[in-house]
C-alpha positions as CSV (number, residue, x, y, z in Angstrom):
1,X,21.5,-26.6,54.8
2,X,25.1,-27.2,55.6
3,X,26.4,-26.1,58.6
4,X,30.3,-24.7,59.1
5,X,32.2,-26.3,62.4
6,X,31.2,-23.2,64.6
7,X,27.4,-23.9,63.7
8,X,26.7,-21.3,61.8
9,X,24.6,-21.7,58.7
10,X,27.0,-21.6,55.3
11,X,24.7,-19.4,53.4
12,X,27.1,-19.6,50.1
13,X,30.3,-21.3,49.2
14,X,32.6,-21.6,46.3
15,X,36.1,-22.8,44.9
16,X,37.9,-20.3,42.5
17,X,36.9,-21.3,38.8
18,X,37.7,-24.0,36.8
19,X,38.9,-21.9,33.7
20,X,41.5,-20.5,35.8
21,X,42.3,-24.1,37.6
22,X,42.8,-26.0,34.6
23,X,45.9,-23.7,32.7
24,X,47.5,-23.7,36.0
25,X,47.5,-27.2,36.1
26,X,49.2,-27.4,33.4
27,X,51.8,-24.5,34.2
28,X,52.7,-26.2,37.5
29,X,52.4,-29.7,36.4
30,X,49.3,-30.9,38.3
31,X,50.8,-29.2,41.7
32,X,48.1,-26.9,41.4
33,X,45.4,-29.5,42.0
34,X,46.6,-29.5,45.9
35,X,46.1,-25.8,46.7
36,X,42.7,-25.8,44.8
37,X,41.4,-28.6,46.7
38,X,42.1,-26.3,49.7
39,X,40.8,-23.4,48.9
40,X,37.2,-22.7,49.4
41,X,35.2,-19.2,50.1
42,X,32.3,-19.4,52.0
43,X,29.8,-16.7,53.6
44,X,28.2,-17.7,56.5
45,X,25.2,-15.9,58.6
46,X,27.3,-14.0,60.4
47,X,30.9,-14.1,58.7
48,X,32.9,-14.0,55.5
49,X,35.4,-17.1,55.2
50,X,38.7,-18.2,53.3
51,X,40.3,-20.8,53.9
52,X,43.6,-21.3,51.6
53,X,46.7,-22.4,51.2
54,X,48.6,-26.3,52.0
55,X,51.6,-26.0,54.1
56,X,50.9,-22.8,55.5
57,X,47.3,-22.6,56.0
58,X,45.5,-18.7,56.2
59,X,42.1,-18.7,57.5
60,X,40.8,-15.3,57.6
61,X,36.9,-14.7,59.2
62,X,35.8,-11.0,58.8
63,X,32.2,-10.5,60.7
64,X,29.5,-9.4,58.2
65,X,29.0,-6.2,60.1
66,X,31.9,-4.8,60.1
67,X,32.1,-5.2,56.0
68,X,31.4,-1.2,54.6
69,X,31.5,-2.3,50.6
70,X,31.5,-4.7,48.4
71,X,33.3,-4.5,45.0
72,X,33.0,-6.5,41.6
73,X,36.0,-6.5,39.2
74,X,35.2,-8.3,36.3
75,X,37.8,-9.2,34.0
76,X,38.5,-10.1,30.4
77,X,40.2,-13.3,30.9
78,X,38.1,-16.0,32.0
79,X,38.3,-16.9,35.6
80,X,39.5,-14.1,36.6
81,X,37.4,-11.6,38.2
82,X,37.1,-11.0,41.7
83,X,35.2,-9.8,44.6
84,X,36.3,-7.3,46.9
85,X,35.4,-6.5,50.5
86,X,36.2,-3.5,52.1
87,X,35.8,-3.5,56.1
88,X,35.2,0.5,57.7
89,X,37.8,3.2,57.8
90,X,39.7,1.2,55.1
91,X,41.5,-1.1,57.7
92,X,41.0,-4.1,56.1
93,X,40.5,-5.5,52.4
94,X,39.3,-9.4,51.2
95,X,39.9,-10.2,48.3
96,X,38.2,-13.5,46.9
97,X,40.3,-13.9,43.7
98,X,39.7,-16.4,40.0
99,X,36.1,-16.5,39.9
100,X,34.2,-16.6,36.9
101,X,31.7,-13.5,36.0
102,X,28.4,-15.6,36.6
103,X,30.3,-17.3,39.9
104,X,31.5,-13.5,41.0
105,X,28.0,-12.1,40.7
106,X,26.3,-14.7,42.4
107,X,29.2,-14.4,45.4
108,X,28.3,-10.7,45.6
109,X,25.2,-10.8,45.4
110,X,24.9,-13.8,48.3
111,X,28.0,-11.4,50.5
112,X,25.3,-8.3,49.9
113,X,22.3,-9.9,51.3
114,X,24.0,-11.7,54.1
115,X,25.2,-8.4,54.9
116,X,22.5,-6.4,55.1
117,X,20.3,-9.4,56.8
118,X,23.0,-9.5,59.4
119,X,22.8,-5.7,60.0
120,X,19.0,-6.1,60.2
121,X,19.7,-8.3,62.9
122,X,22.3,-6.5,65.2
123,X,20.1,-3.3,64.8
124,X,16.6,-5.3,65.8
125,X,18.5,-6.6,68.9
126,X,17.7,-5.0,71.9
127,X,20.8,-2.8,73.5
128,X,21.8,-3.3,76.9
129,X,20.7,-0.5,79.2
């Protein structure tokens, strides 16, 4: 099992989807390539990851716990559908954009168990008195 650099256990990762990556190749002459290679969505036991971008690099961590729903939006085109995940009180979205419909369920479904396992741990652990 791989392991991400803060030791936690990468439970499920994945790039956005080749049927999206290969027409933008082509739009942006190959440029495209770069920003894929960079781009990965992972979930963790304990946290939802992105890491994007080439110059200006976004790395946003979201703790499993503090995610309220998660959302499917298939679509149409191929490699285009997305996952959604909503933190509580509607302060924060993710959005894990271009995934193919069997790559999209399989995130969700991996972000929903991960989810619920990490709340089954933080309510099993004893409270401080």
């Amino acid at each position: 099992m791989e392991m991400s650099t803060n030791g936690e256990r990468i439970l499920f990762d994945i790039k956005p989807s080749p049927a999206f990556r290969n027409p933008m190749m082509v739009v942006t002459l190959g440029l495209y390539w770069f920003w894929y290679q960079r781009t990965v969505y992972q979930v963790t036991e304990k946290h939802l990851r992105m890491h994007r971008g080439i110059l200006s690099r976004n790395e946003d961590e979201v703790p499993l716990v503090r995610l309220a729903a998660v959302k499917m939006k298939l679509s149409p085109l191929f490699g285009n559908s997305s996952v959604e995940a909503a933190t509580g009180a509607g302060e924060h979205t993710v959005t894990i954009d271009h995934l193919n419909r069997n790559d999209g369920r399989a995130f969700a479904n991996a972000l929903n168990k991960a989810r619920g396992d990490a709340r089954e741990r933080t309510d099993a652990s004893p409270s401080p008195a």
